[in-house]
Every structure is written in C-alpha cells, then in structure tokens.
C-alpha positions as CSV (number, residue, x, y, z in Angstrom):
1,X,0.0,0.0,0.0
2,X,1.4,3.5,-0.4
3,X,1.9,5.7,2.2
4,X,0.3,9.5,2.4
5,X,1.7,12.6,-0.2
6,X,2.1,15.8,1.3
7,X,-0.9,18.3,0.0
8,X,2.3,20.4,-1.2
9,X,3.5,17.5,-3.2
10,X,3.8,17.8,-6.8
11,X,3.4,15.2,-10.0
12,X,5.7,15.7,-12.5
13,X,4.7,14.2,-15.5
14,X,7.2,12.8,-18.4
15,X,6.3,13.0,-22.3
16,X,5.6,8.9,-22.1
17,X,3.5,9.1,-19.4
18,X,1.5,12.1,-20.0
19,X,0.5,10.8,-23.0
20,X,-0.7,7.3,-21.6
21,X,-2.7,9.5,-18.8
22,X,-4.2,11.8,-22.0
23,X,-4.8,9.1,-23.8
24,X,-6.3,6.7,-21.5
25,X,-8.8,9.8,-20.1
26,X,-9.9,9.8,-23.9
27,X,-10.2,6.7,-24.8
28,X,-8.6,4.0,-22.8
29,X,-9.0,1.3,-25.3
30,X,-6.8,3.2,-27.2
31,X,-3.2,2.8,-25.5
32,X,-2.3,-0.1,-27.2
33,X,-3.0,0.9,-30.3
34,X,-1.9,4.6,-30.3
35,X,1.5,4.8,-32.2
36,X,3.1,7.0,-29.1
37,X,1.1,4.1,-26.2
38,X,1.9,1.0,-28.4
39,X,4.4,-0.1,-25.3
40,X,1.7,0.5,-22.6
41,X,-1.4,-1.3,-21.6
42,X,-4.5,-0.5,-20.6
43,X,-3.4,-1.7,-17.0
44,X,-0.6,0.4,-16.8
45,X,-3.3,3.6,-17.0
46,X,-5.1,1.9,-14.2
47,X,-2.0,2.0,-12.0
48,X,-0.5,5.6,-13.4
49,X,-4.2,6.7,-12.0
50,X,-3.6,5.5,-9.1
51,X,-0.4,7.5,-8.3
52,X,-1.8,10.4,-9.9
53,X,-4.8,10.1,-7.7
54,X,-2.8,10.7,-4.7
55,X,-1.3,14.7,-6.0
56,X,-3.7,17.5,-5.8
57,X,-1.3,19.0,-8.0
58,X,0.8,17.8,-11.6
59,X,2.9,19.5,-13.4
60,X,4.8,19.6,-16.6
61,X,7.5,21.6,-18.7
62,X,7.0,23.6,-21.7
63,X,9.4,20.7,-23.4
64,X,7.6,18.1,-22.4
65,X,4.5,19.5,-24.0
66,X,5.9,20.2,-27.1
67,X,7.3,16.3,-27.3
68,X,3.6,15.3,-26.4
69,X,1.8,17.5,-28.9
C-alpha cells in the first residue's frame, strides 16, 4: 500500500507518461494501439491513475508539451 503525499507534493509528469494519462482519459482502449502508447497497456493507465490520484497538483515543462503535442 502506499503511504500518504504531502498536500504540497507535486506530480511531474514525463512526455511517455503524460500521453498514456491523455490518452487513456480519452479513450482508454486506445493505448495499445496509439502509435506514441503501443508499449503501454491499458493496466498500466489503471495504475499511473492510481499514483496520480494521490497529488492535488501535476505539473509539466513547456518541453515536455511540445514532445507530447
């Protein structure tokens, strides 16, 4: 089980993994099949949503946006 996150605590989100968490919002179905997801699972969404869950708050960098986009 994982322990408690600080309410300050911050997600910071990689290109590969924002993209699964996008992705999967849309259309979950779609991971595996998604040239950019094609590595990733549905299951591995379920868990990512898990983590991200537990942060009020996640962040990115303008350079990982542009990789995502």
């Amino acid at each position: 089980m994982l322990g408690p996150i600080s309410p300050t605590s911050v997600l910071l989100l990689d290109a590969n993994v924002l993209l699964v968490l996008l992705v999967g919002l849309w259309k979950p179905e779609r991971i595996p099949t998604f040239k950019n997801t094609e590595t990733f699972t549905e299951e591995d969404f379920e868990l990512l949503t898990l983590i991200v869950e537990r942060y009020q708050r996640i962040a990115t960098t303008p350079h990982v946006l542009t990789e995502v986009s």
